[in-house]
C-alpha positions in Angstrom: 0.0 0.0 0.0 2.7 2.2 0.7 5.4 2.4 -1.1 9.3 3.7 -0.8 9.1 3.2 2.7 6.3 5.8 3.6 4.2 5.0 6.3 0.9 6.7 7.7 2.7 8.1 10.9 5.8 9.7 8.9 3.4 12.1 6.9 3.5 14.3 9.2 6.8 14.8 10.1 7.5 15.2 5.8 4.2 17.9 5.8 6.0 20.2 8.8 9.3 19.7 7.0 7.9 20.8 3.9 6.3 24.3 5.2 9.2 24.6 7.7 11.5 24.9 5.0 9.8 27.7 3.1 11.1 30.9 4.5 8.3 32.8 6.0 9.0 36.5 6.0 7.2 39.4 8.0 8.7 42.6 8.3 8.0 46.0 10.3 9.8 48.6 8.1 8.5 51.6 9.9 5.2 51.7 12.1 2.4 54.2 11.5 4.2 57.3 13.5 8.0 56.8 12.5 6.2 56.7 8.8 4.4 59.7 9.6 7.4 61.7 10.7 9.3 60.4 7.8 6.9 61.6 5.2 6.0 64.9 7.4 9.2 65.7 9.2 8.1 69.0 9.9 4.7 68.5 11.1 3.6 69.1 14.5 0.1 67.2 14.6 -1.4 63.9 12.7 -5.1 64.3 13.6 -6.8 60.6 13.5 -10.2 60.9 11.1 -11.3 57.0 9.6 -13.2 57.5 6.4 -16.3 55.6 6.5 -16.6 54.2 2.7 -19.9 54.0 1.7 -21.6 52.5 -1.2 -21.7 55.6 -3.2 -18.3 56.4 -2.2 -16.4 52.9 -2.4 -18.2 52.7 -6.7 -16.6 56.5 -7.0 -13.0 55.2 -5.9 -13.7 51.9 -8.0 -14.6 53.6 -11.4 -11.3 55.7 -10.9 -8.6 53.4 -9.7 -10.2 50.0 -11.2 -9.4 48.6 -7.4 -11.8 47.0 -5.3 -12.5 48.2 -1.8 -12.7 45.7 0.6 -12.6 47.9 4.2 -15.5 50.1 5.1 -13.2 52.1 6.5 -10.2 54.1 5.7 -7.6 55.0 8.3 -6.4 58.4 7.2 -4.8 61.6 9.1 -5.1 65.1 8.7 -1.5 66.7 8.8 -1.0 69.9 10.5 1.8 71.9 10.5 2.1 75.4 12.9 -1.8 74.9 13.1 -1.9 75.0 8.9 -2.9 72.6 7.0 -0.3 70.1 5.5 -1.8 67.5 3.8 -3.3 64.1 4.7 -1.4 60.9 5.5 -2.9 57.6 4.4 -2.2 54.4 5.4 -3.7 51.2 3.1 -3.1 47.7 1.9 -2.6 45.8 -1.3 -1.8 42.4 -1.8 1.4 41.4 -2.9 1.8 37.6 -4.4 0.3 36.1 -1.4 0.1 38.6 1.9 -0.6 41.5 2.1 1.9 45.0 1.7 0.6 47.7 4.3 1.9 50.9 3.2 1.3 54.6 3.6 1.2 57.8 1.0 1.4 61.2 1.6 -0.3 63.9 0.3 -0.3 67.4 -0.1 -3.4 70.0 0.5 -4.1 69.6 -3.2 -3.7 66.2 -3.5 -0.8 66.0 -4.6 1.6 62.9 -3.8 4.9 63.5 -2.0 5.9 60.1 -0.8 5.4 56.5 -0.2 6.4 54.6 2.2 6.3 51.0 3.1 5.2 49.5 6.5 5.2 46.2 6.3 6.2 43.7 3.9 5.5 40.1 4.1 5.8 38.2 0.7 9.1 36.4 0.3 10.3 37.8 -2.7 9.6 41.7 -4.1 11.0 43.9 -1.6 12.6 46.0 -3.7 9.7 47.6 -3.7 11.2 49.7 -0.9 13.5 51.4 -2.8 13.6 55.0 -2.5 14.1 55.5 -6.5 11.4 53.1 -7.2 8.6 55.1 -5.2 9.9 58.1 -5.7 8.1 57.6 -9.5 4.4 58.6 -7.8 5.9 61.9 -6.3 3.8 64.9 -7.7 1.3 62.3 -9.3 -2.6 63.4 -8.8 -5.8 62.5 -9.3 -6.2 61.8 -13.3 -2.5 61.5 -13.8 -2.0 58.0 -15.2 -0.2 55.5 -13.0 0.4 52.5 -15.1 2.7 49.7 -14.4 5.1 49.7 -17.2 4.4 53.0 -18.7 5.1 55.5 -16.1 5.4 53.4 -13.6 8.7 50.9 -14.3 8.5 47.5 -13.1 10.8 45.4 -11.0 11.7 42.1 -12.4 10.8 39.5 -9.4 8.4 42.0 -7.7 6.2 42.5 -10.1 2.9 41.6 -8.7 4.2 44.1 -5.6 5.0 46.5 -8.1 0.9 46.8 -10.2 -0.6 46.4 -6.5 1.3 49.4 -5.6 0.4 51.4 -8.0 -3.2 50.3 -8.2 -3.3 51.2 -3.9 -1.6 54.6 -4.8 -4.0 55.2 -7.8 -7.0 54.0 -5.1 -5.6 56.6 -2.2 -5.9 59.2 -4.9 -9.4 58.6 -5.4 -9.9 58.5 -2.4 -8.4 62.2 -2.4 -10.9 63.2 -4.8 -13.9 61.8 -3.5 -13.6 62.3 0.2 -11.0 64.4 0.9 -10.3 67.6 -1.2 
C-alpha cells in the first residue's frame, strides 16, 4: 500500500518539513508614527479621522482606480503643520503575491503625492519595492494622472505583482483624495 518506505505516521513529520522549509518573511519597516514623521518631518500634529466608505463612495473610488475596496473604512490623518494645513497621511493595503503589503502615501493640501512609504512587507520575494528611486516615481502624481505599471510606472523584475498592487493602492488613495478628501 505504501510504497518507498512511507508510512501513515511519517506524513506528518515530511508535511512540517515541507512548510518549515519555506522561509516565511514578516517585516516592520517603519510603524504608522515613525512613517508619519518620515513623510511629514516637519509636522507638528497627525489628527486621526477614519473614512467611513460608503456605497456611493467605495463605486466613486472603483470607477477611478479600477481597485476593489474591501474595508468600510479608511484610516487616514489630517496633517498639520504650525496649526496650517499640511496635507493628509494615508495608510492602506494591497496584496502582494500572497500577503498582504501595508503601506502609507502622503499627500499634499491639493492632492498632490509626496511620498510612499512601506510599513510592512510580508511576501518572500519583491521587496525591492522599498527602494527610495522606485517610489519616488508617484511623487507629484494626482488625481487623473496616469499610473500604469510599465508606462510610467517601471517594473521590477521578481516584484512584479508588488510593483501593479502598488500602483493600483496609490491610484485608489488618490481617489480616495478626490472623492472624500479635497
Amino acid at each position: 500500500m505504501y510504497e518507498n518506505n512511507l508510512h501513515w505516521w511519517t506524513l506528518p513529520a515530511i508535511v512540517v518539513t515541507a512548510v518549515a522549509g519555506q522561509p516565511a518573511y514578516a517585516v516592520q519597516y517603519l510603524t504608522v508614527a515613525q512613517a508619519q514623521k518620515v513623510l511629514f518631518p516637519d509636522a507638528d500634529q497627525f489628527v486621526s479621522q477614519p473614512l467611513q466608505l460608503t456605497a456611493a463612495l467605495k463605486r466613486a473610488v472603483e470607477r477611478y482606480s479600477h481597485v476593489r475596496l474591501l474595508a468600510d473604512t479608511q484610516p487616514v490623518w489630517r496633517v498639520l503643520q504650525d496649526g496650517e494645513d499640511a496635507g493628509w497621511f494615508v495608510e492602506d493595503e494591497v496584496y502582494g503575491k500572497h500577503e498582504f503589503i501595508t503601506y502609507a502615501v502622503a499627500l499634499d493640501s491639493n492632492g498632490g503625492v509626496l511620498g510612499v512609504e512601506i510599513l510592512d512587507y510580508r511576501e518572500t520575494h519583491g521587496g525591492e519595492v522599498r527602494n527610495p528611486d522606485w517610489r519616488a516615481q508617484f511623487t507629484g502624481k494626482h488625481y487623473g494622472d496616469e499610473l500604469k505599471l510599465g508606462r510610467n510606472i517601471s517594473n521590477i523584475s521578481g516584484a512584479t505583482l508588488s510593483c501593479k498592487h502598488l500602483t493600483e493602492g496609490v491610484r485608489r488613495v488618490l481617489g480616495i483624495f478626490h472623492a472624500a478628501l479635497k
